[in-house]
N, C-alpha and C positions, 0 to 999 in steps of 0.2 A: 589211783583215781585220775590221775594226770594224766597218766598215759593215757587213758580211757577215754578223755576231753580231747588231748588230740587226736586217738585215732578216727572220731566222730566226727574232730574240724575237716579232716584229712579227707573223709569220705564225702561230705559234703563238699568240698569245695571239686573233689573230682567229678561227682555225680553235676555239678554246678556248670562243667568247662563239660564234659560230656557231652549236657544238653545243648550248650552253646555252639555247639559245634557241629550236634546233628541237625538240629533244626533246622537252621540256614542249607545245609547239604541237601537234606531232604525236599525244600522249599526248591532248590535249584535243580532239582534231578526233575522234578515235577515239571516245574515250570521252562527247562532247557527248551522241546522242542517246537517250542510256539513263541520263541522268542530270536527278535532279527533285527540285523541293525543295515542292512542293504536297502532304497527302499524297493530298487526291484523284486526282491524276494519275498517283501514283506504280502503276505495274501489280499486280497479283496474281503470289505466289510462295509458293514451297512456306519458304522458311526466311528470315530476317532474318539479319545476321550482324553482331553489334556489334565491334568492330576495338580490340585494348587501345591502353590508354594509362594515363598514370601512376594511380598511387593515391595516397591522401593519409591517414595513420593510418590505415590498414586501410577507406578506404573510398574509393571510384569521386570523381577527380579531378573539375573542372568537367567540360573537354571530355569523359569517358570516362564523365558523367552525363548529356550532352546526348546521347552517342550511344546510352547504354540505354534513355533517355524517346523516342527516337526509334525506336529497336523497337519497345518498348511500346506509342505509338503504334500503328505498324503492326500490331500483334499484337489490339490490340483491335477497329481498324479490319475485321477478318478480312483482310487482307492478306495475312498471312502465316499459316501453321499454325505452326512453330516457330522458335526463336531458338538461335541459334549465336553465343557467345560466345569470342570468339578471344582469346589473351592468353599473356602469358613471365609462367610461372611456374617457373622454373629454377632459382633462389635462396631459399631458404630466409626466411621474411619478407617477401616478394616477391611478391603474388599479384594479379593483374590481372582475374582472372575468376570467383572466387569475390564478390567483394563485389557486381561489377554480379548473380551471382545471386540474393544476397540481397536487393537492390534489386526485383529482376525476382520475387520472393515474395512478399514486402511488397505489391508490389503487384497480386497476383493472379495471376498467371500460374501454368499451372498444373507442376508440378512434371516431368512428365515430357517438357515442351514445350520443359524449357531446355535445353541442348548446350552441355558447356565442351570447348572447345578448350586444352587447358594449355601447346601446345607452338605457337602461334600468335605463333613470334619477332621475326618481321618479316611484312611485307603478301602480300607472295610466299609466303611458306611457312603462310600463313590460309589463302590460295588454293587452293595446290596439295594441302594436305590435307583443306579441305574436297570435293573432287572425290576424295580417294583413301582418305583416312577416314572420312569422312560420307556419303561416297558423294551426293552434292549433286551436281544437273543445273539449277535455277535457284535466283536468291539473289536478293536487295535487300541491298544492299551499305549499311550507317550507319557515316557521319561526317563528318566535316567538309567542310564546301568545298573546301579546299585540297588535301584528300587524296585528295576520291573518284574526279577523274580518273583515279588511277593506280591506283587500287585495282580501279576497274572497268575498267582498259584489262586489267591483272594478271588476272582472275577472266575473260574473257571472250576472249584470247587463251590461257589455259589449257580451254579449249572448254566452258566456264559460261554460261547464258544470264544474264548478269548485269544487272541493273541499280543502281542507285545513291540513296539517300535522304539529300539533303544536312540535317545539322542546326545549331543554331546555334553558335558559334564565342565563347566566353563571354571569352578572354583576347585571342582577334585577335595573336599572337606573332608579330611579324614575321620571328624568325629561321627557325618553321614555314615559313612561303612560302620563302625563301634555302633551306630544306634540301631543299625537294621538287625543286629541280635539281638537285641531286646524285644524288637517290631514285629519279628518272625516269629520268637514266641505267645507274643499277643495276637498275630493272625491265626495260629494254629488252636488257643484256645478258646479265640471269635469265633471258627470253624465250628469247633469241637462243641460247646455251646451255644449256637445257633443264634448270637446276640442279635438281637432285633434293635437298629439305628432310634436314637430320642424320636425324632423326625423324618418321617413318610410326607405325609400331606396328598394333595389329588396328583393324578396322573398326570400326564404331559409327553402322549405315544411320540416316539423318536420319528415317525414320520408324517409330525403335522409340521406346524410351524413354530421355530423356535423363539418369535418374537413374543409369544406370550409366556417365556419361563425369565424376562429380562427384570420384571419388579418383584 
């Protein structure tokens, strides 16, 4: 009987590292050739989408600085016509996407050109409402390395022409890489079940004006 207990721990925990291991592979074979970190190379697209991440006293984190200078970027480059900023603001004190606009003013851009996403809770649900909110048919997806695999496997298996703008990686967190096999499994089973985000709400076509998605 023992034996029996573990040859079933045995098998489980193989079938466990298996998956951990395909997924993410699979995510990155997918997602390799729409992803670039030149910005010369990077293609032309109608909107940039910067992807939240923490804040720090009310202003844009390292990493969620690196990925608004990386629109920017783009934005100046003519790359892109406009930016979409995705971010959980759902909490009160808590605002992920107001501050990279104020960054993204500051530094010229022009005011009807920026797009906040306020219900952009997770990576999947940036995706899915940039194509049903924003009404968005291609993107350049910014952030990090580690993330854009899945972001752009996310935005391009929701039938986005996506691609991906990798930027630089300021803290290097090793438990980011650990988390993104978890993350990868839970994009493949968003996919795979076709989760529909808490929150839609009205439209806001990516080529009006972005000043009315700022309250």
């Amino acid at each position: 009987m023992h034996r029996r207990v573990a040859h079933v721990l045995l098998f489980g925990i193989g079938l466990a590292l298996g998956v951990g291991v395909a997924v993410p592979a699979y995510i990155q074979s997918e997602a390799g050739p729409y992803l670039f970190t030149a910005l010369e190379d990077t293609p032309t697209s109608t909107v940039a989408m910067v992807l939240g991440a923490s804040v720090v006293r009310g202003e844009p984190s390292p990493v969620l600085r690196e990925r608004a200078l990386g629109a920017l970027a783009l934005y100046r480059a003519g790359k892109v016509q406009k930016i979409l900023v995705s971010g959980d603001d759902s909490i009160a004190g808590f605002d992920e996407v107001s501050p990279v606009r104020r960054l993204l003013q500051d530094e010229g851009v022009e005011d009807e050109d920026i797009f906040l996403d306020h219900a952009g809770f997770d990576t999947y649900s940036s995706m899915y409402r940039a194509r049903e909110v924003f009404v968005v048919e291609d993107i350049i997806i910014v952030t990090q390395a580690f993330h854009l695999p899945r972001a752009v496997f996310l935005a391009r298996s929701l039938g986005l022409n996506a691609t991906g703008f990798a930027t630089p990686d300021p803290t290097y967190m090793f438990e980011n890489r650990v988390r993104e096999w978890g993350a990868s499994l839970k994009a493949v089973l968003d996919i795979t079940f076709s989760k529909v985000p808490k929150y839609l709400g009205p439209q806001f076509p990516i080529g009006g004006d972005g000043t009315e998605t700022w309250d």
